[in-house]
N, C-alpha and C positions, 0 to 999 in steps of 0.2 A: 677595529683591528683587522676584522675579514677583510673587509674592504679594500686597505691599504695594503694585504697579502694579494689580494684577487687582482689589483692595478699593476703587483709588481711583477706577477705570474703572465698577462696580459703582457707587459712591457716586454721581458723576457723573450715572451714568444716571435713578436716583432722583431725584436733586434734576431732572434735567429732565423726570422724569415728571410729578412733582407741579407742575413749572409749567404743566404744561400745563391747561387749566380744566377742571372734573370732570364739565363738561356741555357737549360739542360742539353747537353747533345742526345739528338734524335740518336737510334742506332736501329741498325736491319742488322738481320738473321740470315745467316747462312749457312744451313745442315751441312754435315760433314759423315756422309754413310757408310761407312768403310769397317773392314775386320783390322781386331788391332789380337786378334787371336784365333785360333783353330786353322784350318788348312795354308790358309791365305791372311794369316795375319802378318807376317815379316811383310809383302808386298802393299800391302793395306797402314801397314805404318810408312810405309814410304814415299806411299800417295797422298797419307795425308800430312806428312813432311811439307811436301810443297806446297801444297793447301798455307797450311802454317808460318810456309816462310814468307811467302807473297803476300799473309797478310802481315806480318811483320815490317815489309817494305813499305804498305800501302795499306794504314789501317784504316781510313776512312772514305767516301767517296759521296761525290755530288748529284745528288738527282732532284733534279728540279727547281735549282738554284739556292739547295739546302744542304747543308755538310753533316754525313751521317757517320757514325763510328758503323765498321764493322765486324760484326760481333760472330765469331765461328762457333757452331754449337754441333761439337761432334758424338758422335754415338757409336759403340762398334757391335756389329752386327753378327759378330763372332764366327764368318763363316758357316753358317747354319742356316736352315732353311727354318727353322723351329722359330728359331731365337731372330732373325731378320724382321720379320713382320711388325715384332714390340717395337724394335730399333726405330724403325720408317713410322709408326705412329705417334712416338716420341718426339719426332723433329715437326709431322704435322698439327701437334696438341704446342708443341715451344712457340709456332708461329714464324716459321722459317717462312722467307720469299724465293729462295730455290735450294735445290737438295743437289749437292756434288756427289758424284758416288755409283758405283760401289767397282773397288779392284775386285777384279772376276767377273765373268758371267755368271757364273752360277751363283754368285752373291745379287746382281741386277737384277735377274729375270726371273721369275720363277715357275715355268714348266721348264727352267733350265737350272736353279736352285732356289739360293734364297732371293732373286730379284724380281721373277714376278710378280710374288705374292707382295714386294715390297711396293713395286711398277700399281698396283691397282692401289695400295694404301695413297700412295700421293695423287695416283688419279682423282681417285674418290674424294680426296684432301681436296685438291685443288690445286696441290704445288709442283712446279715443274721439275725436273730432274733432269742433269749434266754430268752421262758416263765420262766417267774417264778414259779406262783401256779398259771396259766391259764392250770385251767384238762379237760376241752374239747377235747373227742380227735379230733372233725375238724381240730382244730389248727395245727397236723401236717400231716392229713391226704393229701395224693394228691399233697407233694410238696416236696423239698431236700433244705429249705432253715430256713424254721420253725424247732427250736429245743424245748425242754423244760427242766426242772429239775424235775419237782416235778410228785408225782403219776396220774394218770389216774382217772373222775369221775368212768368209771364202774368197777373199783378195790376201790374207796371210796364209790361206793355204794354199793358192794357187802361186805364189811367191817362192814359197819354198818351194814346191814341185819344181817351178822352173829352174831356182837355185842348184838343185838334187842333179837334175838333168846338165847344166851349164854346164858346172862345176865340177861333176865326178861322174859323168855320162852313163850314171844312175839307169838301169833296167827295171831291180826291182829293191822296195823297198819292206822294211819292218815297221810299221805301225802298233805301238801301243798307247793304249788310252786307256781311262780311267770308268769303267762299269757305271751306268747310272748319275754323269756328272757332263752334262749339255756343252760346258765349253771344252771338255775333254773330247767327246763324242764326236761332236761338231766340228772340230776343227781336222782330229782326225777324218771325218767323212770328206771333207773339202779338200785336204791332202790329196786323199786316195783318188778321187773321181778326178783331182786336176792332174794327176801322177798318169792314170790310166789312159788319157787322154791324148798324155803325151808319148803311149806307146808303151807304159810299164807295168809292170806289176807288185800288187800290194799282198802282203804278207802280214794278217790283221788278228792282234789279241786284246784282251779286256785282262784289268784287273781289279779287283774287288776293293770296297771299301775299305779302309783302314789295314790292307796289306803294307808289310814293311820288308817284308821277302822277295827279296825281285831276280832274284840266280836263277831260279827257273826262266823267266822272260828273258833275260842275258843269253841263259843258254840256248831258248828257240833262235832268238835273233841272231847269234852268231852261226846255228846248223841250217836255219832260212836258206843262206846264201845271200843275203841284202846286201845291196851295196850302200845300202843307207840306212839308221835307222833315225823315226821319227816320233818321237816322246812328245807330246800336249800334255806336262803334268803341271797339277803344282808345285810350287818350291820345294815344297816338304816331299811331296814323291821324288821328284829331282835329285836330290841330294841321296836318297837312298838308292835312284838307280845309277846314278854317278859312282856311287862308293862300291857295288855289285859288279858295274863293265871296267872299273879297273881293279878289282879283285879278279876276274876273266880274264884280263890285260883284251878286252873288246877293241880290235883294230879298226873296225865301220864306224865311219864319222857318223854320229847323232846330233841329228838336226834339230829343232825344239822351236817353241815361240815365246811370245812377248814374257810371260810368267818365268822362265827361267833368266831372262837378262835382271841378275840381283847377285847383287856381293854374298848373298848367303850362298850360291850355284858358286861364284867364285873361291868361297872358302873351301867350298866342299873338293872341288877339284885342283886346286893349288895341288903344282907337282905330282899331277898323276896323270900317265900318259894315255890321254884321252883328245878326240877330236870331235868338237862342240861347237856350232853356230847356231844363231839364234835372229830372229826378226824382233824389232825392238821401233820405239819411237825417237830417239835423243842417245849418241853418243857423246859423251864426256868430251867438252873440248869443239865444240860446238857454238857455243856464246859464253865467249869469255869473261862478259859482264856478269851474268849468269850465274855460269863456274865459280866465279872468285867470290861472289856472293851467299851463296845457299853453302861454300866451303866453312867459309865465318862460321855464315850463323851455326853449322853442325858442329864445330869446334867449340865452341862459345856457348855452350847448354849439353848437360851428359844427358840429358832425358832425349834430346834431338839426334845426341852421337849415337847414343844404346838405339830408339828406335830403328838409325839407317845401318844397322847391323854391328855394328862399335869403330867405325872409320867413317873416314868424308867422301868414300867413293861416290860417284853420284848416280843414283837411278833414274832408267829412263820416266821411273813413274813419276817420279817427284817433279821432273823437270814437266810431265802430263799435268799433275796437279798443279803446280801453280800456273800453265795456262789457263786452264780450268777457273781457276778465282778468277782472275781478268776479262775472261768469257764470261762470267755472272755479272762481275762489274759493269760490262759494256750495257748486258740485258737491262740492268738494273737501270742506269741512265737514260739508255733508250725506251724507256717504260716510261721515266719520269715517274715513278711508282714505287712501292715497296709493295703494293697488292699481286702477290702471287698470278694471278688471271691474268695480269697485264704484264705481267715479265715473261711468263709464256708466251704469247705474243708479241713480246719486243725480241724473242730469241732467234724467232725466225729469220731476223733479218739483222742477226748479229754476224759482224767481220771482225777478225781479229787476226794480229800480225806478232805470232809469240815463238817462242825459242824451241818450238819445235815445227815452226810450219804455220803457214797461214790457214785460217779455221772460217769456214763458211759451211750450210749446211745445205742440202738436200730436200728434197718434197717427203723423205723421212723424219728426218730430222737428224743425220749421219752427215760425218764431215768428208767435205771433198777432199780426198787423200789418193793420191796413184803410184808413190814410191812406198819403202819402209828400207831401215838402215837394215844391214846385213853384220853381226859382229863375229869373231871368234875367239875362241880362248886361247889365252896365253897362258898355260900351266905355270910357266918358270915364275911367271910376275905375279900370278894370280890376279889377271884384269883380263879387260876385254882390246880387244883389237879390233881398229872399224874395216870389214872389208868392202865396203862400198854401199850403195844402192841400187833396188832390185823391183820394177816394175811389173806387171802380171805380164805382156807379152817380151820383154828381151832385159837380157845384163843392161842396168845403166852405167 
């Protein structure tokens, strides 16, 4: 009787072996390092929107004559410098073959926040890493394994300065930036020296961590005399000084970069008489294949609408990130590998031709970029308006 139980237990297991299909799909790993909370998490959900949508378009890919699923394994780093480090250890303990990420410098790098101490985790890992809009240049300074896509702060600060001067023939302006936060700091220093450069003068304050009072700054900036005022904050400070210079009714246009082009800046100033430009990657209405796509899918999932702020407006980041997946994808083939060592090495000599620009990199590992979109706000609609392109030496 065992025996005839032990044959049919045996038999059993057979027939569900061969159910099983006689070719599991392979799948690779792809981190996903971004804040989906703390200072930088609205922009960090947005980033990794794109990430999400592309792979939604395109979940599998071929490397080496073998068809892999692609499997996103994201993590949020919570905007913290504390809390980053676990993040980036976690993606190199999963067995990712590149790590996308992280919105912010100060999330990328960290002698600039949370990213360098992340920058050394995947060093020391072995895995490469593909910034998004982390424009610090620390991030790829001093290493072969840090890449990025997007431009450079001291080409988006030298952009604006020009802007500043073109545009409203700018003498002197108000800089405020955020105390102790590297892409705050940094982007303002790059401002002011390419401002001064141009013959102006800068008008320079700090503000503390976790302040949410900003009437004081409003008020220096308006008794300044500026003709300009230029804000590096994040979202989150954004909106609170937004809400501040039009309680002031502040007539000086405020200039700002990549971190404030977000529907959350848009809500916050819908219908307030304020004037707001911003350097940015992808304006809306750009690739219409694109647009009508990543619209769907925001439509079509409340967890993807709520992320990009509770509409389908499109950010420029999202439209970053899912270059970004394409950019891993290209690595990844040109590796013929899912070995991490070798997709760093196949990155170098990745080209790509995506919806924000064509992406090649540098003996940094930074992408050749020489324009950035110019937008501004349109209170009445609450959106953005494209006012052109703006290179470091002239109006495009």
């Amino acid at each position: 009787m065992k025996k005839k139980i032990m044959s049919v237990l045996v038999a059993a297991m057979m027939v569900a072996a061969t159910a099983v299909p006689a070719f599991a799909a392979d799948t690779v790993k792809i981190g996903v390092y971004e804040p989906a909370s703390g200072d930088n998490g609205a922009g960090g959900k947005q980033e990794t929107l794109g990430v999400q949508y592309a792979n939604s378009v395109t979940p599998t890919v071929e490397i080496d004559g073998k068809e892999y699923d692609v499997e996103l394994d994201i993590v949020d780093n919570e905007s913290s410098n504390d809390k980053g480090p676990s993040a980036a250890s976690k993606l190199v303990s999963d067995g990712v073959s590149v790590v996308l990420g992280s919105y912010g410098s100060s999330v990328a790098i960290y002698g600039s926040g949370v990213s360098i101490a992340a920058s050394d985790i995947f060093k020391d890992g072995g895995v490469p890493a593909l910034g998004i809009s982390c424009t610090n240049p620390q991030i790829t300074q001093g290493n072969t394994h840090y890449f990025r896509i997007c431009f450079l702060d001291p080409f988006q600060g030298t952009v604006l300065a020009n802007f500043a001067k073109d545009n409203f023939s700018a003498k002197k302006a108000y800089v405020l930036t955020k105390l102790g936060d590297d892409y705050s700091a940094g982007l303002g220093h790059y401002f002011s020296k390419a401002f001064e450069e141009l013959g102006g003068e800068c008008v320079e304050e700090t503000f503390p961590d976790g302040n949410s009072d900003f009437a004081s700054y409003i008020t220096s900036a308006k008794n300044s005399g500026a003709d300009v005022v230029f804000a590096p904050t994040s979202t989150e400070a954004a909106a609170l000084i937004i809400e501040q210079a039009a309680s002031q009714g502040l007539e000086t246009p405020i200039l700002a970069s990549d971190t404030w082009d977000s529907n959350v800046i848009l809500k916050a100033a819908k219908g307030k008489n304020l004037q707001i430009y911003v350097t940015t990657f992808y304006q809306e209405g750009g690739n219409e294949e694109f647009d009508k796509g990543i619209k769907e899918y925001i439509n079509s999932d409340s967890t993807a609408k709520s992320n990009n702020g509770g509409d389908d407006t499109i950010a420029a980041m999202s439209a970053m990130g899912y270059d970004a997946y394409y950019v891993a994808l290209e690595a990844l083939k040109a590796a013929k590998s899912t070995d991490p060592a070798k997709v760093n090495e196949a990155l170098w000599d990745v080209t790509y031709d995506g919806v924000c620009g064509h992406v090649e990199f540098d003996e940094n590992g930074d992408a050749k970029r020489d324009t950035a979109f110019i937008k501004s706000l349109n209170a009445e609609k609450g959106s953005w308006d494209l006012v052109g392109e703006q290179g470091i030496d002239a109006k495009k």
